[in-house]
C-alpha positions in Angstrom: 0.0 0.0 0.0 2.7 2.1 1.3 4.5 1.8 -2.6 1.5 2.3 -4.6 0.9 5.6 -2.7 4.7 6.9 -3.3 4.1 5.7 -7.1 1.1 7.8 -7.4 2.6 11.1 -5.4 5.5 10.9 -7.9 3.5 10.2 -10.9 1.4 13.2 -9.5 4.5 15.3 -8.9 5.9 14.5 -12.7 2.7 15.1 -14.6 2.1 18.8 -12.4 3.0 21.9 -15.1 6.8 23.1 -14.5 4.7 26.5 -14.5 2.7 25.5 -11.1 5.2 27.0 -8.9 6.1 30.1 -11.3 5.0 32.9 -9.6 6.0 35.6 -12.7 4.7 35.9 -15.9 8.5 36.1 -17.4 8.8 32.6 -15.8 5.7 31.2 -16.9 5.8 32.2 -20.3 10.1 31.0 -20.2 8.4 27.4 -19.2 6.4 27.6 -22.0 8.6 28.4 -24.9 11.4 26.2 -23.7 9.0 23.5 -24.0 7.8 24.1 -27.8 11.4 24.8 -28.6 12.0 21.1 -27.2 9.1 19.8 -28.8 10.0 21.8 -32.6 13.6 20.4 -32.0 12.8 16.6 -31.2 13.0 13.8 -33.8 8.8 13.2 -33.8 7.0 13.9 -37.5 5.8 17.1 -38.4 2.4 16.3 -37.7 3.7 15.1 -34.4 5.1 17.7 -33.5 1.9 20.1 -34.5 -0.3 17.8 -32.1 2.0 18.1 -29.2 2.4 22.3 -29.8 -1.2 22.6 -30.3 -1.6 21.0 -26.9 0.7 22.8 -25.4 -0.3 26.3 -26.9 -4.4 25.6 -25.9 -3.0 26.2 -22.0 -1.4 29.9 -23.1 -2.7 30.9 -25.4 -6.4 33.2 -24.3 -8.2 32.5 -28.0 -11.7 34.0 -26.6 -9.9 37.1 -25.8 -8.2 37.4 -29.1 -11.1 36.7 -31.3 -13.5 38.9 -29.6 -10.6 41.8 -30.3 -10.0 40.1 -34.2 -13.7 40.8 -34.7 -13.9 44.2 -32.7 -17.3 45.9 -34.2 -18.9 42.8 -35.7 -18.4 41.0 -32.2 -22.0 42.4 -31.5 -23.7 42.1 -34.5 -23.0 37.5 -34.3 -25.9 36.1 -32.5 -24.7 34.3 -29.1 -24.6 30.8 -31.1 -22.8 32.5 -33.9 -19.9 34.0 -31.5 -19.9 30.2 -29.8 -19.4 28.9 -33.2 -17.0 31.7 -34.1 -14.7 31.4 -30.6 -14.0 27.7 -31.2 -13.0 27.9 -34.8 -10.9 31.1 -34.1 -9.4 29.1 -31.3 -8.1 26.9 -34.3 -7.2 29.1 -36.7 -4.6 31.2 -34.1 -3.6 27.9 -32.8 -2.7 26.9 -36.5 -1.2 30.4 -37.5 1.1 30.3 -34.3 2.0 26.8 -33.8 2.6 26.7 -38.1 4.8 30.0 -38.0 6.7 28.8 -35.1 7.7 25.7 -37.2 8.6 27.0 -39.6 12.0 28.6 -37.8 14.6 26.4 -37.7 16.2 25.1 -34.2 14.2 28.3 -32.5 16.2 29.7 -29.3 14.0 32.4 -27.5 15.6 35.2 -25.3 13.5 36.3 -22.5 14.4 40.4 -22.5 11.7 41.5 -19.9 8.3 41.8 -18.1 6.5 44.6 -17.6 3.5 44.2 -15.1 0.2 46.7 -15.6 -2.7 46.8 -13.7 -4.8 43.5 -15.3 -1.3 42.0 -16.2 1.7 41.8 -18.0 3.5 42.5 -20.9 6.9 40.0 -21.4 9.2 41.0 -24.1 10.9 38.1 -25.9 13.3 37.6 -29.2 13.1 34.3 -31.6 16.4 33.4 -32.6 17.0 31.1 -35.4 20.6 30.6 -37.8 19.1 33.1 -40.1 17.4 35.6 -38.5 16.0 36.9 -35.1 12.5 38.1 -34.3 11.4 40.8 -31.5 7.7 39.0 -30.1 5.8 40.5 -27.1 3.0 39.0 -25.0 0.6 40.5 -23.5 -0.8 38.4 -20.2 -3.5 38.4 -17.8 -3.3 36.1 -14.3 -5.8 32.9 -14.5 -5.5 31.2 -11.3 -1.7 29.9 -10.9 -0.7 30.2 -14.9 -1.0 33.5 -17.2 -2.8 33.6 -20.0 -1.4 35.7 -23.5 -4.2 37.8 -24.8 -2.1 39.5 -27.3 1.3 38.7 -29.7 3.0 41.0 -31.5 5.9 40.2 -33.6 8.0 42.8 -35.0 5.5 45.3 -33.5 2.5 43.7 -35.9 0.2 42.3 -33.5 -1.3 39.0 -34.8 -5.1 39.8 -33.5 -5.1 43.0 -35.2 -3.6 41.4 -38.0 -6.2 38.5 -38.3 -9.0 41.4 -37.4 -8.3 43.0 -40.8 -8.7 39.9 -42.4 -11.9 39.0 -41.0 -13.0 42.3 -41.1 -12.4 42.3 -45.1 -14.4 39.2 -45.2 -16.9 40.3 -43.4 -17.1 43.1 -46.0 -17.8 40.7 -48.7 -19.9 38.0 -47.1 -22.4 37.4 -44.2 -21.5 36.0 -40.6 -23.0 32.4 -41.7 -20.8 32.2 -44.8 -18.0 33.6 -43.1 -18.4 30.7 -40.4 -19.4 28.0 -43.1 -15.6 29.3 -44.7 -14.1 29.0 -41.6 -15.7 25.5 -40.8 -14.6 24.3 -44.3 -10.9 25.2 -43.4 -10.6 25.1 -39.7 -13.5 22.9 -38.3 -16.1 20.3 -39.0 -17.3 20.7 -42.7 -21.0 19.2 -41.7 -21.8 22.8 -40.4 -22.0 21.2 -36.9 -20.1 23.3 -34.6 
């Protein structure tokens, strides 16, 4: 008895988040990188390696928060089921456009530069450094309990939610909120129209 409840306070020790004891946002957010940076260099598949920093990127990143900003004005013209339907393919489509770009660098070193806290969070400054080329990338981050959630990324001062805002926003110029959703389910979520 006495083994089987040491094996389940160190499985319960190994599978707790590194992050659980970070108290700072610059910690937090270090714990995170470090991880996809592991994950982008290990020997799994490409697809592999997409499931594991999807996972990983659901627990940071805020998606409600950044589509509610991406859709700005229209937020309030989508019926409730329509921003339901909206918030859960969004989710997908920054978790796709973050976790693809950050493939796409090779061997991916991060330098953690600073943190900045504000009133209803924190801002952490952060550089990707690949062979080629090195990126200035800031998040914005609100406390949720024990972990920090990032409600905003800019790289090289474009932010990526104003960035897919525009791009939703010129959609949204051209078609209505069902066929944007029905586009967005085609390319980001069940193509039966079942959210």
């Amino acid at each position: 008895m006495r083994k089987l409840f040491a094996l389940l306070l160190v499985c319960l020790f190994v599978a707790m988040p590194a992050w659980a004891a970070s108290a700072t946002p610059l910690d937090y957010t270090r714990t995170v990188l470090e991880q996809a940076r592991t994950i982008v260099a290990g020997g799994q598949t490409h697809d592999e390696k997409l499931a594991a920093l999807s996972s990983l990127f659901s627990r940071f990143l805020d998606s409600d928060a950044m589509g509610r900003e991406a859709l700005g004005q229209h937020w309030s013209t989508f019926t409730p089921p329509q921003q339901k339907d909206f918030l859960s393919l969004f989710h997908e489509l920054l978790e796709r456009t973050y976790v693809q770009k950050l493939l796409l660098f090779e061997n991916p070193n991060f330098v953690y530069a600073a943190q900045q806290l504000t009133a209803d969070g924190a801002s952490v400054d952060t550089k990707i450094v690949t062979p080629r080329d090195q990126f200035d990338v800031v998040y914005r981050l609100r406390p949720s309990g024990n972990i920090w959630l990032v409600t905003s990324i800019k790289v090289e001062d474009v932010s990526l939610t104003a960035n897919l805002g525009s791009q939703l926003d010129d959609l949204l110029s051209r078609m209505s909120v069902d066929d944007l959703l029905a586009l967005m389910r085609r390319k980001y979520g069940n193509p039966s129209g079942e959210a």
